[in-house]
C-alpha positions as CSV (number, residue, x, y, z in Angstrom):
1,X,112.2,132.9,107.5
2,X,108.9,131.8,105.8
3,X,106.1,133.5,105.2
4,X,102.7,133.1,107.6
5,X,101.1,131.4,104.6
6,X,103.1,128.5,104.2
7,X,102.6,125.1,106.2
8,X,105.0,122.7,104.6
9,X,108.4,123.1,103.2
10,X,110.9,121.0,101.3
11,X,114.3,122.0,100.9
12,X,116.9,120.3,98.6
13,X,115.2,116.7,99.3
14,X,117.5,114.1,98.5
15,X,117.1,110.4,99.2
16,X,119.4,107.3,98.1
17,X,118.6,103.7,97.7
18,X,121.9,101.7,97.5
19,X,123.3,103.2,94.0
20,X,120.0,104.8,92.9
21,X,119.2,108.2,93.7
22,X,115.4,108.0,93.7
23,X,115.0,111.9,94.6
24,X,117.6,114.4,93.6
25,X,117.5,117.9,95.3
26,X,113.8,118.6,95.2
27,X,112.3,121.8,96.8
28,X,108.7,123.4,97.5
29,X,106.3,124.2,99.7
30,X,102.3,123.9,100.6
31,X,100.5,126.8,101.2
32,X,97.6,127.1,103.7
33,X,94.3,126.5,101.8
34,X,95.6,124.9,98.9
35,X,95.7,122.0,96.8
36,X,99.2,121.2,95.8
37,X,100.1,118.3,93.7
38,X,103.0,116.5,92.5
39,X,102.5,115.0,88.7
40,X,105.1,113.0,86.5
41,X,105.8,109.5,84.9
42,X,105.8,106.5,86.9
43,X,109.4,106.0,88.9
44,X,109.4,110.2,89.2
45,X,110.2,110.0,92.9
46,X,106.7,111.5,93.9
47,X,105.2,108.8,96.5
48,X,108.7,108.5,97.8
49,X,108.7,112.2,98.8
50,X,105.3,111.3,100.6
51,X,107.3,108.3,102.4
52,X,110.0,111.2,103.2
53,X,106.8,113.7,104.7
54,X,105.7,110.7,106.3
55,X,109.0,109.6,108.0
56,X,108.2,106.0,106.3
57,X,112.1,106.8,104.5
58,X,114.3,109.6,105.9
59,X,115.9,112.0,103.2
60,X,119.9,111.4,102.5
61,X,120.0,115.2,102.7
62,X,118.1,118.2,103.2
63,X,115.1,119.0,105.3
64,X,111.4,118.9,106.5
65,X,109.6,121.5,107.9
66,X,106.3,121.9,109.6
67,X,104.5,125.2,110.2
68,X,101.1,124.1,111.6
69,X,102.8,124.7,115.4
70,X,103.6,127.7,117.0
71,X,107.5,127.2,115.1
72,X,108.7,125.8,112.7
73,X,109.6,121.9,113.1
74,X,112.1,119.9,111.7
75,X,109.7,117.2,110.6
76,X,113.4,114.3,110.1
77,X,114.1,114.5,113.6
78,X,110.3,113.3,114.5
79,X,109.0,109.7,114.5
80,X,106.9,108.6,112.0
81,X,104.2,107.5,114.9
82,X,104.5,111.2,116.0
83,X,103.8,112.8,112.5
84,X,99.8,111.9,112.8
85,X,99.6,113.8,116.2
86,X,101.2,117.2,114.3
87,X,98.3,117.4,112.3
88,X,99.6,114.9,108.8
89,X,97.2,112.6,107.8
90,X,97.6,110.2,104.9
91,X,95.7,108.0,102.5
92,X,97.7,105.2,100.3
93,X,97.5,104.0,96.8
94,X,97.1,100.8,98.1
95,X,94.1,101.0,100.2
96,X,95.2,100.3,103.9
97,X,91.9,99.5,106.1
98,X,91.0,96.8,108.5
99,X,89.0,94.5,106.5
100,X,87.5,93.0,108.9
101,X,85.8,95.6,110.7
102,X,83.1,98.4,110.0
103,X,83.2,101.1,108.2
104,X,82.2,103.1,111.5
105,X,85.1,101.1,113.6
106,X,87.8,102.0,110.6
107,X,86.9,105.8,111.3
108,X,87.0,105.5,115.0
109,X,90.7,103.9,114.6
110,X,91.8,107.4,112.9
111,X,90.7,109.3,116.5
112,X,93.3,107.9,118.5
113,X,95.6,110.6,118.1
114,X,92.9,112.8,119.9
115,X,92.7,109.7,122.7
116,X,93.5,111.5,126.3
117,X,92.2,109.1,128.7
118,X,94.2,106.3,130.6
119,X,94.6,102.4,130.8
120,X,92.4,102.7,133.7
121,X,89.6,104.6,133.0
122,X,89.2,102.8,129.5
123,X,89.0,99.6,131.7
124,X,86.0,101.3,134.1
125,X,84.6,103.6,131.7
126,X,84.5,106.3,133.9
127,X,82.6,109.0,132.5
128,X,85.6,110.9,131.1
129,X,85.9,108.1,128.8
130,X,82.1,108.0,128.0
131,X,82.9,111.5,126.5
132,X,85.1,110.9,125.0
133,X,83.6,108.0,123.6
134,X,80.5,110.2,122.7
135,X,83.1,113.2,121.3
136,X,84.8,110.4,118.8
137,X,81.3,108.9,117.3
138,X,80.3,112.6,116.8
139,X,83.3,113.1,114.4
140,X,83.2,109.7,112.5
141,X,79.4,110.9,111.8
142,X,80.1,114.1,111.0
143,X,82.4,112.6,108.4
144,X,80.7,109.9,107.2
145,X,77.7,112.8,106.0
146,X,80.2,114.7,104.8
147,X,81.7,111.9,102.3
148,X,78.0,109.7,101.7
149,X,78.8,106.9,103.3
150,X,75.5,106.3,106.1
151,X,74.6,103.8,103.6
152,X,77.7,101.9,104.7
153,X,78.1,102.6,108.6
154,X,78.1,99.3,109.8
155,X,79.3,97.1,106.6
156,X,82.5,95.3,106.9
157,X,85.4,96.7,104.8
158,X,85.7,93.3,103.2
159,X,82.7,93.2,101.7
160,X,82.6,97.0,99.9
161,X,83.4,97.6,96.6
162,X,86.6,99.2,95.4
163,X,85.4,102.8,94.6
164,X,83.8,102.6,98.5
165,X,86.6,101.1,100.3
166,X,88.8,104.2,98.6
167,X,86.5,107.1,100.1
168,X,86.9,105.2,103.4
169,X,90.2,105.5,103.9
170,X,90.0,109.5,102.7
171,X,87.1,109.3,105.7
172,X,89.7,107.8,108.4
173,X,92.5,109.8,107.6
174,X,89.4,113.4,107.7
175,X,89.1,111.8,111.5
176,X,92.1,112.3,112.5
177,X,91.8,116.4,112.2
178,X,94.2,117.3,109.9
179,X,95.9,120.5,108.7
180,X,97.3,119.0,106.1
181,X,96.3,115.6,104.3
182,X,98.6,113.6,102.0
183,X,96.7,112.1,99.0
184,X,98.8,109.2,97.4
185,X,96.5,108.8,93.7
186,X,93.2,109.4,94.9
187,X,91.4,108.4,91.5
188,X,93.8,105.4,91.2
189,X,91.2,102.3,90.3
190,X,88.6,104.6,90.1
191,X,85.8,105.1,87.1
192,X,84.9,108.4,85.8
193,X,82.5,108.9,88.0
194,X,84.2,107.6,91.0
195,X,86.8,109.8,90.2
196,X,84.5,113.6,89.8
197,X,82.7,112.2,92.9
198,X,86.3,112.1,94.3
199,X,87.0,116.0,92.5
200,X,84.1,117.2,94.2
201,X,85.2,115.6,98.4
202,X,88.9,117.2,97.7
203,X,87.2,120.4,96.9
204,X,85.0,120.3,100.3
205,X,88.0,119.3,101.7
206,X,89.6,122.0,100.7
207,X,86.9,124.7,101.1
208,X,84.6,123.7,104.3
209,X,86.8,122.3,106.7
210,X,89.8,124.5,105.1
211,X,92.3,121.4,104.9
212,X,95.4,121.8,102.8
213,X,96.0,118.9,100.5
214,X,99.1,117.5,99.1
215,X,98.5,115.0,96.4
216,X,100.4,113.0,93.9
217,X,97.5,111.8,91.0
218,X,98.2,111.1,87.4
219,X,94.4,111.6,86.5
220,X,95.4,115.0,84.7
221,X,91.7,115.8,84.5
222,X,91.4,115.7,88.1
223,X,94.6,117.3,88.5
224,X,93.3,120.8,86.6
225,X,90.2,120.8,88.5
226,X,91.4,120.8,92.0
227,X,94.8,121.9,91.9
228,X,95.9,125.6,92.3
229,X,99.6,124.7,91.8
230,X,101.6,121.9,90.3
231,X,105.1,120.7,91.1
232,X,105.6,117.8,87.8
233,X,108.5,115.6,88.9
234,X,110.8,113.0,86.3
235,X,113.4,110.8,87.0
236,X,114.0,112.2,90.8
237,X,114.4,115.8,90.1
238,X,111.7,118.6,89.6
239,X,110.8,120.1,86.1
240,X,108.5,122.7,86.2
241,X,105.7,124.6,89.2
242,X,102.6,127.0,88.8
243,X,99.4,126.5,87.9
244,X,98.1,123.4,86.3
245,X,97.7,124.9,82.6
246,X,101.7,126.3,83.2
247,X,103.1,122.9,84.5
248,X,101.1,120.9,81.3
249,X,102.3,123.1,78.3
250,X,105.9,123.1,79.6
251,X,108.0,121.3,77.0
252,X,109.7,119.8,79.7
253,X,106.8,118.7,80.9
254,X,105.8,117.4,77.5
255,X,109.0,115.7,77.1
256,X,108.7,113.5,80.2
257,X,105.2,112.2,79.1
258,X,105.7,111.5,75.7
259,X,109.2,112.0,74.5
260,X,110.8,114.4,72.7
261,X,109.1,115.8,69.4
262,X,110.7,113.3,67.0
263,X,109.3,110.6,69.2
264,X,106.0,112.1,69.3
265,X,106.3,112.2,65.7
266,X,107.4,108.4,64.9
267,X,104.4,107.5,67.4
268,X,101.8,109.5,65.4
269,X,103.5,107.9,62.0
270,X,103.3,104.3,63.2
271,X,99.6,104.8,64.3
């Protein structure tokens, strides 16, 4: 039984790939509120535990659970076009937007899991749909004050600049309402600071509209600032949790990143 607090939980995760095992038994769980984040080497297994969350890959064993419903739900027995609707939303490392529409247009896409009108009274725009219409333009504004981006309202995704086109796709995925929101290397292509401006929305995120966040980021200065705990993952399996300063002075940890202390030691002779 899990405490009231939780809203995501992970149990014994495994997932298999022909003859690799790209995640090996892997537990944890998000908390209500908080900021958690999964940290390790590149190959750890942490994006394909979002692809798991996200029912893009299902696990080989163990299980998913959601708590943002009145019970618990098994979240491998849901499809992954139902996930959105239970309150996940997701942003990718590889920015995924329409290019060639607005800014305002890519934030309206993220409302249709809140759409609850029919074929026919989109086609005669009967005046349930008008408010809808009106309800959906109200949340894309309120988002796009929220993250800065009136400047860019009506500019084509094609056009923006990296660091722009990034925030967009955290604004689309706000639209959609979620409890909890999967952050796949927020600061990834970022400058430094692109990447506090990005500390500062995951904080707002976290403390005004009271969203839960799940992120995997190897910025380990952003990590520290807006994480409150710290799963650090290598080679499939998990190493060390707690708090940011716990997870990072590990020795496991440590060993992941840079090797063991011989290595470190040959490194700092050669340079």
């Amino acid at each position: 039984m899990t405490t009231p607090d939780i809203l995501l939980s992970a149990r014994d995760l495994s997932v298999r790939f022909g003859g690799v095992l790209a995640v090996n038994k892997v537990s944890f769980e998000v908390r209500r509120g908080e900021v958690f984040t999964l940290i390790g080497p590149n190959g750890a297994g942490k994006t394909t535990v979002f692809n798991l969350i996200s029912r893009i890959y299902t696990p080989t064993t163990g299980e998913i659970f959601w708590h943002g419903g009145a019970a618990p739900l098994a979240l491998t027995e849901q499809a992954p076009h139902e996930i959105a609707a239970l309150g996940i939303a997701r942003t990718f490392q590889n920015i995924e937007l329409f290019e060639h529409a607005t800014v305002l247009h890519n934030l309206l896409i993220g409302r249709h899991t809140h759409r609850q009108t029919g074929f026919w009274s989109e086609v005669f725009f009967t005046p349930a749909t008008r408010r809808a219409e009106i309800a959906a333009r109200e949340k894309a504004e309120q988002v796009i004050d929220l993250l800065d981006l009136q400047h860019h309202r009506d500019s084509m995704v094609a056009g923006l600049p990296y660091g722009v086109r990034k925030v967009v796709e955290l604004a689309r995925a706000l639209c959609t309402e979620p409890k909890l929101l999967l952050l796949d290397e927020p600061s990834s292509g970022l400058n430094v600071e692109e990447t506090a401006d990005m500390a500062f929305w995951i904080q707002d995120i976290q403390h005004e509209l009271g969203i839960s966040v799940l992120m995997v980021e190897h910025d380990m200065s952003l990590v520290s600032k807006v994480s409150d705990r710290v799963l650090a993952m290598n080679m499939g399996e998990a190493l060390a949790s707690g708090t940011p300063s716990e997870v990072q002075s590990d020795a496991r940890v440590i060993e992941a990143y840079l090797g063991t202390v011989d290595d470190v030691s040959s490194l700092r002779r050669v340079a």
